[in-house]
Each structure stands twice: as C-alpha cells, then as structure tokens.
N, C-alpha and C positions, 0 to 999 in steps of 0.2 A: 585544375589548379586550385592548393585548397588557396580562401581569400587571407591577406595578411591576418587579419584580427583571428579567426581561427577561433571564434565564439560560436561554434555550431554543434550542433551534436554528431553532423557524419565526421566532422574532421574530427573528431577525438580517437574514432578507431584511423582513419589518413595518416596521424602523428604515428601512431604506435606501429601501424603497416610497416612503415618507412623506418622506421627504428630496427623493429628487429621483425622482419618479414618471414622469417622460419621458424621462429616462435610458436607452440601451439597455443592457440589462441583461447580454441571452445570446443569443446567433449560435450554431445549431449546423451554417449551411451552406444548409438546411434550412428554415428559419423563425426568426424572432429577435422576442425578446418585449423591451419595456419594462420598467424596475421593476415600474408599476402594474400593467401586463397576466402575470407570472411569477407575481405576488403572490396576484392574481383565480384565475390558474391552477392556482396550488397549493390553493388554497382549496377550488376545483370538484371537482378531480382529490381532495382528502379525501374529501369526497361522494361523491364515487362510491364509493370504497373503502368507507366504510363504511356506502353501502346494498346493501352485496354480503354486509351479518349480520356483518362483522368486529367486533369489539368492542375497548376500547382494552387494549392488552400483548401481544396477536395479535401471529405477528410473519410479515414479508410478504416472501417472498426476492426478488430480483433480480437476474436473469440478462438481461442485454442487455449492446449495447455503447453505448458513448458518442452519444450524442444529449441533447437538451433534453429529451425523456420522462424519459430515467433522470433527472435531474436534479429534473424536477415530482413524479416518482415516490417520492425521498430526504424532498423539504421536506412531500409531501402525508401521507407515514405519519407525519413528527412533527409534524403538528397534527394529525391525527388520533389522536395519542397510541399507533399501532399501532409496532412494533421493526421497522424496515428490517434487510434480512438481505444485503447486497452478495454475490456468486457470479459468482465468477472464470468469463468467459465461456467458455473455454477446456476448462473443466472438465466430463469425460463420465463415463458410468458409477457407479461406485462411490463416486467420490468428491465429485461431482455430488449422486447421492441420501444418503450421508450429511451435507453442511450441510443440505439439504432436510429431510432426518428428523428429527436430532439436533438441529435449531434448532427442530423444531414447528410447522414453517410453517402457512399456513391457506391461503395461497396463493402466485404464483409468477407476479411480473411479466417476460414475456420477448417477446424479439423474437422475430415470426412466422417465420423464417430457424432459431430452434434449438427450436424448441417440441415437433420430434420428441424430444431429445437428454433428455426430462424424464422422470424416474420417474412412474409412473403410481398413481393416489391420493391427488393434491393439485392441486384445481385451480389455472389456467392463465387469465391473461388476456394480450393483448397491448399492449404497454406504445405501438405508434405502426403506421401500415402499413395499418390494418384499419377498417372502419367500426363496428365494435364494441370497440377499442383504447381504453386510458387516457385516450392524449390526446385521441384523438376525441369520449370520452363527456362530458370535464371542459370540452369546449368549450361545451355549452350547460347543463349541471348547474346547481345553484343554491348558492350559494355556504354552505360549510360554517361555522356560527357555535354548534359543539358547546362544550364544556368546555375551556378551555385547557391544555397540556402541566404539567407543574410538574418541574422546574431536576433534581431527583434521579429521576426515571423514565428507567428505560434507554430509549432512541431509535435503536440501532443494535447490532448484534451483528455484529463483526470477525472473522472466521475468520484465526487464525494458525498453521502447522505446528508449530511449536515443535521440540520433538526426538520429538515423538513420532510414530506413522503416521499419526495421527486429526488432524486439524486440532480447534481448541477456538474456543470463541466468547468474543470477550473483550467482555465486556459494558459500554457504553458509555452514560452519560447524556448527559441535555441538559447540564447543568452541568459535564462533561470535557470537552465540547466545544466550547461556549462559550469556557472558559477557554484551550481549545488553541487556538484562533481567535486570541483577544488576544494570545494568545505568537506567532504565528505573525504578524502584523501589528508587531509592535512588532521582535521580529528581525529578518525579510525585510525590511523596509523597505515593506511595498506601502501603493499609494496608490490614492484615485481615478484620478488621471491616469495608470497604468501602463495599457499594453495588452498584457494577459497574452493567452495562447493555452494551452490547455488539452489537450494529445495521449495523457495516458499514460491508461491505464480508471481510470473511474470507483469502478468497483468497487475500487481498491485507494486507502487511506486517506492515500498522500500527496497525489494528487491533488485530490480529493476537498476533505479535513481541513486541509490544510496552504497550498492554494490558491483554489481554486475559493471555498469557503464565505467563508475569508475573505475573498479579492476583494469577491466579493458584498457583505459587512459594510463595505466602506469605499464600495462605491458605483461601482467598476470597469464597464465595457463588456468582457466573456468572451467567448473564441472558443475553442469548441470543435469539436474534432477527433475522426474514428471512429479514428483511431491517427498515432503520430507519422511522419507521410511527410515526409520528408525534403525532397521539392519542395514541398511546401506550404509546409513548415514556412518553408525560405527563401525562396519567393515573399512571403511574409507581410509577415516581416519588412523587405525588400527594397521591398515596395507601403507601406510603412509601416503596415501597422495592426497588427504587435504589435513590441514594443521585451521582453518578459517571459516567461523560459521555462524551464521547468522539465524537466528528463529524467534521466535514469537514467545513469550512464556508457556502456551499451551504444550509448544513443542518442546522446553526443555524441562518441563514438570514431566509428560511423556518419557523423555529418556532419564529420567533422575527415577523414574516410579519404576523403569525396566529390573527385573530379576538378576540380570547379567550384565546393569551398569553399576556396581560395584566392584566385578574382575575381570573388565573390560582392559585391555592397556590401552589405555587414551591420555600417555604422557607426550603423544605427537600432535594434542591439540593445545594451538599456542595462543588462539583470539576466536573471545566466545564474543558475540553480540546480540542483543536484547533486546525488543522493540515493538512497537504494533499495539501492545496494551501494556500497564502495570503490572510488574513482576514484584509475586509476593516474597516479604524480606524470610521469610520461613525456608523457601526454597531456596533463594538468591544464597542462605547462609549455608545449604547443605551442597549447594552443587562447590559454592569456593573451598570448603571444608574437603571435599571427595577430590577437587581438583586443584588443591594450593597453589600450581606455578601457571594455572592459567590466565590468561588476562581478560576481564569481563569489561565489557563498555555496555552501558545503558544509553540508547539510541532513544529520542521523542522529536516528535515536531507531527505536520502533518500535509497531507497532500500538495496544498496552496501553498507549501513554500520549498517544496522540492523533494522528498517532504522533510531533511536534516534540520534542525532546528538549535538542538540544546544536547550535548554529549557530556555524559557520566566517564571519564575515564577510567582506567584499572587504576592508578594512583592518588584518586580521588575517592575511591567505597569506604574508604574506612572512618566510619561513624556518622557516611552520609549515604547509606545503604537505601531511603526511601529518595532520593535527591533524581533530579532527570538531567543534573550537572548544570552547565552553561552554557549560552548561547555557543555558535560554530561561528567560522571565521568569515562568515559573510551574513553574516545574520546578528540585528540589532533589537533588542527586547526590551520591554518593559514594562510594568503592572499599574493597571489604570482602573479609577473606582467608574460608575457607571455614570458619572458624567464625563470621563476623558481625562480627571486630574490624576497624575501621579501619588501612587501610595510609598507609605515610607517603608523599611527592610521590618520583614517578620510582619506584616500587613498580608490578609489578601485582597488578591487586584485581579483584573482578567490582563492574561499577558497575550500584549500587543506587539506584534513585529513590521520592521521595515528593514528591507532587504534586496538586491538584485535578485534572491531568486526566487523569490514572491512570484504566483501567478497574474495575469494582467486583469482577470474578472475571470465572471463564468459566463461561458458562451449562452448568447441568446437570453442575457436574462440581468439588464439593467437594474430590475430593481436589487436583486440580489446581493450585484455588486457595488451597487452604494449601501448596502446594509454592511457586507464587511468593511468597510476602508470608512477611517475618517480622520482626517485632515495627512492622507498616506501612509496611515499605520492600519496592518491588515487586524483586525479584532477577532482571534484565535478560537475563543466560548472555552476556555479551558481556564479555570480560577488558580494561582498557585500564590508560593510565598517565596520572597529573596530573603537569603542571609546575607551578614555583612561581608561575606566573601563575595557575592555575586552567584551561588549555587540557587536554582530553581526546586519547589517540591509539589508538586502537582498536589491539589486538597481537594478539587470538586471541577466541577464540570458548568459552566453556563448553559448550554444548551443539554438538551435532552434527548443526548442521546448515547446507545448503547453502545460499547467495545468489547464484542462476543467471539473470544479466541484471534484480535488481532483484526477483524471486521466490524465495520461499524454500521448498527441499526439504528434507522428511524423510530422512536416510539410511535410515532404519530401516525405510523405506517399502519403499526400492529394494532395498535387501536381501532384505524378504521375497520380493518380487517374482520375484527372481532363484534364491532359497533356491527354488523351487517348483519350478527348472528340474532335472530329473533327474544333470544330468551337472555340479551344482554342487556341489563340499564344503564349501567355505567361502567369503565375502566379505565384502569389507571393503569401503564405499561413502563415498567421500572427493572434498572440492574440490581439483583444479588449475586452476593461474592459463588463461588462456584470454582473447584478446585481443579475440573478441566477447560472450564471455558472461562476462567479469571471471573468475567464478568456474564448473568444467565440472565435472558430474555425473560421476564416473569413479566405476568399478566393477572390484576388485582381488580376482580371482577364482582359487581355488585349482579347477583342474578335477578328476572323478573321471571323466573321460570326454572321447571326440572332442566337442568345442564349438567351434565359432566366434568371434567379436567378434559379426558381425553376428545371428548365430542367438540371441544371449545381448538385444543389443538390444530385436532383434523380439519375444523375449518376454518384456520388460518392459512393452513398450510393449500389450500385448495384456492386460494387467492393471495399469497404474496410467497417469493422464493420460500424452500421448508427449510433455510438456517433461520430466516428472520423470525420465525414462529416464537412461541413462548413454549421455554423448556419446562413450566410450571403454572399453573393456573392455580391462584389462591380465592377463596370466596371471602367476601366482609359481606358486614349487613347496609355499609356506609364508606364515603370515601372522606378522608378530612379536607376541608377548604379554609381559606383564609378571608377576609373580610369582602373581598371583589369576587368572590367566590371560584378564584384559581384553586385548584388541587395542591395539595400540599405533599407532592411526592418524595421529598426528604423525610416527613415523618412516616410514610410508608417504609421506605428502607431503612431506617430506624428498627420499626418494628416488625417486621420480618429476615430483618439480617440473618440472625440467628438459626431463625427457624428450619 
C-alpha cells in the first residue's frame, strides 16, 4: 500500500500504474512494458535484490547503459528501500573503483559488455543479456510487498566532481526528488500526451530526474535510446512518435551541423530542451530560425538540487537569449558576495539555493558538506547576474571546473595527471570555448623537458578516464600568478581564447 504522503520515488510510477495501467509506459527498442507490467516489474526485480541478503540503505551501483533494466533497476532499489548508486558508463580504473568503494556498494548492477572493467571484491550481477540477469530473474520472482520507502531515506547517491579530484556523493531522498519531479513538470511543461524520447545516459541526473521520472509521473509513453543518434533521433521524430527532446548543446550543434537537417520535416517536434552546459547564442539563433514554432526551454541547475534549478522558458528567449531564466517552483535563489551578504540586481554574486530538493550532503564526507551549506543555503560555485525581472545569467564559474560537452571535469584531476609526467614544471588546466565540446579540457604546460602535445595527452589518458584528458596541450615559457602566488587562470583564458 503506497504511504498517504506518497513523497517516494516508487510511488510515482504506483500513481500512474493505477491511473492508467494499459498505457505503454517505456519502449527501450527492446521490449516495452505497460504501466501495470513496469510497475509488477519493478516490484519482482526488488525481490530479487533483496534475496541476494541486501538489507535496506545498502547501496547498489550501476554501471550499464540506457535500457529498460537500468530503468527497473533505479525504481526496484527504491522500494526496496536499497540507495541506487548511478556510474558513469564510461568510467575505467580508478575512477570507476573509487564511486564503487567510497559509496560502499554491496553490489554492482552492469551490462555483461563492461563486467570486465569492475574492480574486484564487490560482487557483480547483470542488469539484462543473461539467463541469470536482473531482468531475467524479476520475470518470474514474486512480487516484493516488504516495508515501504519513507519520504526522508536517501534513494540515490549522485557522484558530482565538483572542484575537487575525488568526485563526492551527493545524497539524495525520496522527498528531493519528488519535489524535483513537481518542479520539473510544472516548468517544462510536460504532459501525458508529449512523446518524449529519452537519449542522454541514464546515469546522469538530467536525464533521469528532470525527464524520464517525471514523464512517467504524468503518465507519458518513453522512448528510450542507448545514446543520442542523430538518425534515430530524426527518424523519430519525422515517423511521429516523439514531438520531446531533450540534449546537451553538443548534441543539438550535432544535428543543426547535419547535411540533411535543413530538409528534414521536423514540424512534429514541439519541445526542444537545453541543458548540461552553455548553449551558444550563435546556434540557439539558427536552430529557432530553421524551427520557428518550436518551443526551446533552457534547463540549468546542478546535481545537489535535483538537479532542476532555474528554467529559460520559450516565452521568455526573446532578448534574454544568454539568460538560464528563473528559479523552478520549489527552488529559492539568491546571489551572495564571498562573505554571504546579498548583492544588489545586475551585481555578480555566487548564487546560492535553499530548497526541498537540495541534497542532504555528500556521503561520507563532513568536511565537504559544511563547505557547501552556510547558514542552509546550499553555495552552488557558479557566479551570475539578476535583472530586475528576476532572470539569472550565468558569467563565470567559482570553482574550477570544466563543462566538456554536458560533463564535468576536475582540473585538479588533469593536472595531477600531467604533474606525474617528468618533463612537466608546471600546469595550468583551463576551459576553451570549443564548438563540439562548448567547453575543451586545455592543458597550459610550462615544460622542463623535450615534450610533445601528443606524448603529454597520451599520458593523461593512461591515468585518469580518456574524456577528462586535455583536448589541447599549449606550451608558455611561464604561468601568471597573483600576489599569494595562485595562478591566475582567467588571464589564461583571456589569452588563448581565441587561439
């Protein structure tokens, strides 16, 4: 029985089962379940989980890519009351086995395709593929009718870099996510009758958070995708069965650059959405130019708060085209200079949020999270400006770090990386602009030795994931510093913007 308050994340698909249980719910290609059969599904699939000895606040990683498993996999740990641990599919070695470690897993739901790539000492089930796989077992299990969730129990642990090398778990309830849900339905606009299409991973929490679940919550027919292909994506839309789409600027610079998105008929797409990083106004103006009756929302916020934050609506772009909009409906903002006092409109400040769906900290790591929160306002590292409407505009960044096609890198990471190579004295690890990846990992390298670009590359990539690497290796003879002798990485970018 779902609990009256019904602030969980399983009862959001529960409501919508009961609503309209012959509804197709989710298409991944693959197979496509019903409400009522997603619902049964998830139910099975707890079962299973937790006659595998898990016990509830276990937390369960998940390493796969986009399919309907990961999906049964997300809603079957939160009734099972276990912490789903999302992992960036992408992610090898090091940095792979530390969210595995450092989140405590008990175990580690993955597709049979990366199941080598896993640290060893935590077992491994297969999430679909396998006769012994997730989906497989939860097909005939018996349906799971344990203890229900309750509204304040973390259900998800979000790994975000932040500035530092280590990524951090930003710990998530039922009840932040809920509430990000309702912000995210009442902003976006979405509705039953949208036919959303789902391409970016799963594993990262706009997708996920900001779509997917809520779809689900209004009772949507999802189509989801193992990544965003370009042909599909416009086949899709073009067959009519999605009009709703959601990508990254990489990916809509991607389909504006396509040969064959100019005689595409794509007047059946009705809500474009934008997010993950800065979308340049260059593009922004030729995609609403090729698509006049679309409606574009510019989506910003970030993990630690669901991660919906601040929405750009379509009724809103016009001549606030650089603008990341206004806070959502459960979300409270405001710009504060570096002691905490409020700045006035057209000021920059760091903007600061307090919200229901704020994460609670990040797991295992106090100091952390008194570093973000002070006196209950979470402190965001992103600098912008309010007009007197209340619209936000993103100007710079507090912390230092990268937003490389919609992912974000540690500099501090790539540096050491690089610091290990012998014939390195110094580096400076900074964004330039970059017209596939918005934002390119550049690495501003004082040598004490014959080095290369490419040899500096290579051995980045041989010690931390090969996106975080630097797409660019520049040499100086010096790096500039300021009087305490910090790096002065604005006038780096300054002076290699261009170049």
């Amino acid at each position: 029985m779902t609990p009256a308050h019904g602030s969980t994340v399983d009862a959001v698909l529960r409501r919508s089962a009961r609503r309209t249980p012959e509804r197709v719910a989710l298409d991944d290609g693959e197979s496509a379940w019903t409400y009522r059969e997603l619902d049964d599904a998830v139910s099975r699939a707890a079962g299973v989980l937790l006659a595998r000895g898990l016990s509830p606040g276990d937390r369960v990683a998940a390493y796969g890519h986009n399919s309907g498993a990961y999906l049964i996999a997300f809603l079957a740990c939160a009734r099972a009351r276990l912490v789903h641990v999302p992992v960036n599919q992408n992610l090898t070695g090091g940095d792979l086995a530390h969210i595995v470690g450092q989140s405590g897993s008990s175990l580690v739901l993955t597709d049979p395709g990366l199941a080598d790539r896993l640290p060893g000492g935590v077992p491994a089930m297969a999430l679909r593929h396998t006769e012994d796989s997730l989906l497989a077992r939860q097909a005939t299990a018996p349906l799971h009718e344990g203890p229900e969730p309750r509204p304040e129990e973390v259900v998800q642990l979000l790994y975000t870099s932040g500035t530092t090398a280590l990524p951090k778990g930003a710990m998530m309830t039922h009840r932040a996510l809920v509430h990000a849900y309702l912000s995210a339905i009442s902003a976006l606009d979405l509705s039953a009758g949208d036919r959303p299409v789902h391409s970016l991973p799963l594993y990262h929490s706009a997708q996920m958070h900001v779509f997917l679940m809520p779809y689900l919550a209004v009772g949507a027919t999802n189509l989801v995708l193992a990544s965003p292909d370009g042909d599909r994506l416009l086949d899709l839309i073009e067959q009519g069965r999605a009009d709703s789409l959601f990508a990254p600027p990489t990916v809509w610079i991607g389909l504006a650059g396509r040969p064959d998105f100019a005689t595409r008929d794509l007047r059946g797409l009705r809500k474009a959405y934008y997010g993950a990083s800065v979308m340049p106004v260059p593009v922004l103006e030729r995609l609403r130019a090729r698509l006049p009756g679309l409606a574009f929302y510019n989506c910003f916020g970030q993990s630690e708060i669901g991660p919906l934050a601040m929405v750009l609506a379509p009724d809103e772009h016009k001549g606030r085209l650089e603008s990341c909009g206004r806070p959502v409906l459960f979300v409270d903002a405001r710009l504060v200079d570096e002691d905490g006092e409020e700045v006035p409109d057209d000021s920059a400040g760091e903007i600061v949020y307090r919200s229901p769906q704020l994460c609670e900290g990040y797991w295992d790591d106090p100091e952390a999270t008194a570093a973000a929160f002070r006196e209950g306002w979470f402190r965001s590292g992103d600098l912008a400006v309010r007009d007197a409407h209340g619209y936000y505009t993103i100007v710079d960044r507090v912390k230092d770090v990268i937003n490389s096609g919609g992912v974000l890198v540690a500099s501090r990471e790539v540096e050491d990386a690089l610091h290990s190579h012998e014939a390195v004295a110094e580096v400076a690890v900074i964004a330039l602009p970059d017209e596939r990846w918005i934002e390119a990992v550049t690495a501003v390298v004082v040598p004490r030795g014959e080095v290369s670009e490419a040899e500096l590359i290579a051995h980045a990539r041989e010690r931390i994931t090969h996106f975080k690497a630097p797409k660019r290796v520049l040499f100086v003879d010096g790096l500039p510093r300021n009087a305490s002798g910090k790096i002065l990485k604005r006038e780096l970018r300054d002076r290699f913007a261009a170049s």
